[in-house]
Backbone as CSV, one residue per row, in Angstrom:
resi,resn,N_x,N_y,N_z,CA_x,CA_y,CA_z,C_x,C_y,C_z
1,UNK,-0.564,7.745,-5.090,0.759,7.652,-5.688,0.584,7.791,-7.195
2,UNK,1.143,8.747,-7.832,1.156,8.979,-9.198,1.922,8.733,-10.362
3,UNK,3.038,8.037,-9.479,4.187,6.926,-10.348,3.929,5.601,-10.376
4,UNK,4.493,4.690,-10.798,4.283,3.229,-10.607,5.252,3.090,-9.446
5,UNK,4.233,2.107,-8.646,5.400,2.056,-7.424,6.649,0.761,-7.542
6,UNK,7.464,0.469,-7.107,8.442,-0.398,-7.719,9.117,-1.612,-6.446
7,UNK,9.250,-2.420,-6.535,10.046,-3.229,-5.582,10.996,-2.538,-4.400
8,UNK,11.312,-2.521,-3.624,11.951,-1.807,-2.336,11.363,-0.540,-2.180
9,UNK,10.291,-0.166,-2.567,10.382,1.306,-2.350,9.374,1.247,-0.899
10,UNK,9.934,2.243,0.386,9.391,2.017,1.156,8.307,3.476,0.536
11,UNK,6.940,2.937,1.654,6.016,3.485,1.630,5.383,3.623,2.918
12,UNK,4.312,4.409,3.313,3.159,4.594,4.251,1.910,4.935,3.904
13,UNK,0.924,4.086,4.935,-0.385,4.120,4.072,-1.043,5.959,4.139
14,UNK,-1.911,5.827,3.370,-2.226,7.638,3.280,-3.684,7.627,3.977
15,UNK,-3.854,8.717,4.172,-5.666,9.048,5.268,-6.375,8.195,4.684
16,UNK,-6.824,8.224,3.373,-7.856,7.323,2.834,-7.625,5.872,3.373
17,UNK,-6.537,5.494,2.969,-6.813,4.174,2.969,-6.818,3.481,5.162
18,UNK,-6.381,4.566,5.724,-6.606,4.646,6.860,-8.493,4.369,7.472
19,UNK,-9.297,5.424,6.462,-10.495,5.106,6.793,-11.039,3.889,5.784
20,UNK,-10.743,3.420,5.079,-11.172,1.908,4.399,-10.962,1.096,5.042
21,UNK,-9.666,0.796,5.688,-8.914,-0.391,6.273,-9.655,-0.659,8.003
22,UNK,-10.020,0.300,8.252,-10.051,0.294,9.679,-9.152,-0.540,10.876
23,UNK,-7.929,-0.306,10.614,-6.603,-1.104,11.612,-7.164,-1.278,12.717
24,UNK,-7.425,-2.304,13.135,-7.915,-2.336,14.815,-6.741,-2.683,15.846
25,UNK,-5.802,-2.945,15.633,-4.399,-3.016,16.671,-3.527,-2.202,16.346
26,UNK,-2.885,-1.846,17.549,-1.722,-0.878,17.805,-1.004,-1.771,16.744
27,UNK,-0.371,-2.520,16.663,0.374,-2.926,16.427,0.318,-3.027,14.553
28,UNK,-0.976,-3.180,14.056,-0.918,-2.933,12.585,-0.864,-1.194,12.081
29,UNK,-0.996,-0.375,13.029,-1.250,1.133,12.938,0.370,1.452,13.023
30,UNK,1.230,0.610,13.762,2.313,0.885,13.426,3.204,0.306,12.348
31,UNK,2.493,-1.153,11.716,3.665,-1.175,10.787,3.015,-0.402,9.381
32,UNK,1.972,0.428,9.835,1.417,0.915,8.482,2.146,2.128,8.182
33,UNK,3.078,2.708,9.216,3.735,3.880,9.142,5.012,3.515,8.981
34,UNK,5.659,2.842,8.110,6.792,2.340,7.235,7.012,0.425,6.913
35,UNK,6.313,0.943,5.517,6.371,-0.481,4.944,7.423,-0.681,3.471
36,UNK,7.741,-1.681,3.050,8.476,-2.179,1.530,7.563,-2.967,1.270
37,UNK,7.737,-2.139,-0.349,7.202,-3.337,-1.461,7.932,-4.031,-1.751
38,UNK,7.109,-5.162,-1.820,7.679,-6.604,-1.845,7.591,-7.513,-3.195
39,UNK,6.440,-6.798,-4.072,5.978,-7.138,-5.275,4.954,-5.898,-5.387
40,UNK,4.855,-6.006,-7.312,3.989,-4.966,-7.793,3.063,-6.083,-9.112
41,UNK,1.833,-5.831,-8.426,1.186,-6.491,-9.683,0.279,-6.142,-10.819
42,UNK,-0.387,-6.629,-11.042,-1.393,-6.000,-12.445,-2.016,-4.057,-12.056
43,UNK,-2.327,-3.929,-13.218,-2.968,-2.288,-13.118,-4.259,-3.346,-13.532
44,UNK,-5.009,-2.670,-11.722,-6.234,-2.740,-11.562,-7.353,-1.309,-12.160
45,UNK,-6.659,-0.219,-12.112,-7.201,0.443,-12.582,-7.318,0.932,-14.511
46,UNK,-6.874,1.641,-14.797,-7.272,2.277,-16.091,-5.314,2.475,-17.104
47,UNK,-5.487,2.494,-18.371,-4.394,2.673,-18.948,-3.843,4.237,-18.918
48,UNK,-4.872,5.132,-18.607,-4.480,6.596,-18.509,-4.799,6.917,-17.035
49,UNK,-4.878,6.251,-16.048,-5.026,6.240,-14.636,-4.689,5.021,-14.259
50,UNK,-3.526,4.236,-13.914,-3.495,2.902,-13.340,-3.412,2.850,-12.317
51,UNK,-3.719,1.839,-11.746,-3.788,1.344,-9.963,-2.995,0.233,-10.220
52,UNK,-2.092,-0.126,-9.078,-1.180,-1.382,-9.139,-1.215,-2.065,-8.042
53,UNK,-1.478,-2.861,-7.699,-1.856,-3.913,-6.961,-0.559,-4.394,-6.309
54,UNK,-0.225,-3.889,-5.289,1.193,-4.104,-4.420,0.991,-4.759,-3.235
55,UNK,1.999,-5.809,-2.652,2.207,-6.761,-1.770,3.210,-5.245,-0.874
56,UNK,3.168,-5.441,0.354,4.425,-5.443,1.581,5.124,-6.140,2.540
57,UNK,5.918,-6.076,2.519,6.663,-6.582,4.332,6.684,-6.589,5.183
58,UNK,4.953,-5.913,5.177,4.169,-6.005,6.959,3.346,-6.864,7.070
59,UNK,3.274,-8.410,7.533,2.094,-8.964,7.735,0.788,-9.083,7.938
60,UNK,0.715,-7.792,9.185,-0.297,-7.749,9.386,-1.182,-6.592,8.722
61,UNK,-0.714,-5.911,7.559,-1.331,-4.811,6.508,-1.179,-5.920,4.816
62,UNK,-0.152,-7.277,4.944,-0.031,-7.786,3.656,-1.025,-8.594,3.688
63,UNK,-2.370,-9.107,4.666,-3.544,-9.219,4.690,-4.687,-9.219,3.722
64,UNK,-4.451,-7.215,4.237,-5.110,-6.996,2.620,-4.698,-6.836,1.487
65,UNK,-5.725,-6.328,0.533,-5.765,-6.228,-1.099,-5.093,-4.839,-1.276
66,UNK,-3.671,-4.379,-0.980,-3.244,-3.106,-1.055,-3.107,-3.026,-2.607
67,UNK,-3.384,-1.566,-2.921,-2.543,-1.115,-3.737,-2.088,0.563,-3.682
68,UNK,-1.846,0.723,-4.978,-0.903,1.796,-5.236,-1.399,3.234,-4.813
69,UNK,-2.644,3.809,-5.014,-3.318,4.378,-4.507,-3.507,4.726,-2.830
70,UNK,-3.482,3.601,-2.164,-3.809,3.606,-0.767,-2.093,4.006,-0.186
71,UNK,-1.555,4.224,-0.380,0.220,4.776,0.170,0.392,5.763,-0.553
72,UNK,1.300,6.226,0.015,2.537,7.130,-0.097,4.038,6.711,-0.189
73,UNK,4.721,7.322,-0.841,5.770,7.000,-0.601,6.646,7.769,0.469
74,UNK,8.175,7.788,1.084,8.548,7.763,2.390,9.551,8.831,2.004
């Protein structure tokens, strides 16, 4: 994602973060294919490349350490 991502914006996770995460239930493989941000936090990454550290409204993907990078938007 190459914008800052923002509160409500729905999203889905992208290939990469598909092979990092390794989802082991049906059931997290599906809420990974339409989620909301729920919060946006610090740039983990760089001031001329930032990464943003985002919460969702899927439990079982708000687990992990998502961020901005690992989605798409919808």
């Amino acid at each position: 994602m190459n914008t800052k991502p923002y509160v409500g914006q729905r999203v889905k996770l992208n290939r990469e973060a598909y092979k990092d995460l390794r989802l082991n239930s049906p059931e997290a493989y599906e809420e990974s294919k339409d989620m909301i941000i729920t919060e946006v936090g610090d740039n983990i990454g760089y001031d001329h490349e930032p990464i943003y550290v985002i919460r969702v409204n899927r439990p079982l993907l708000d687990i992990f350490l998502l961020d901005a990078s690992m989605v798409d938007p919808l």
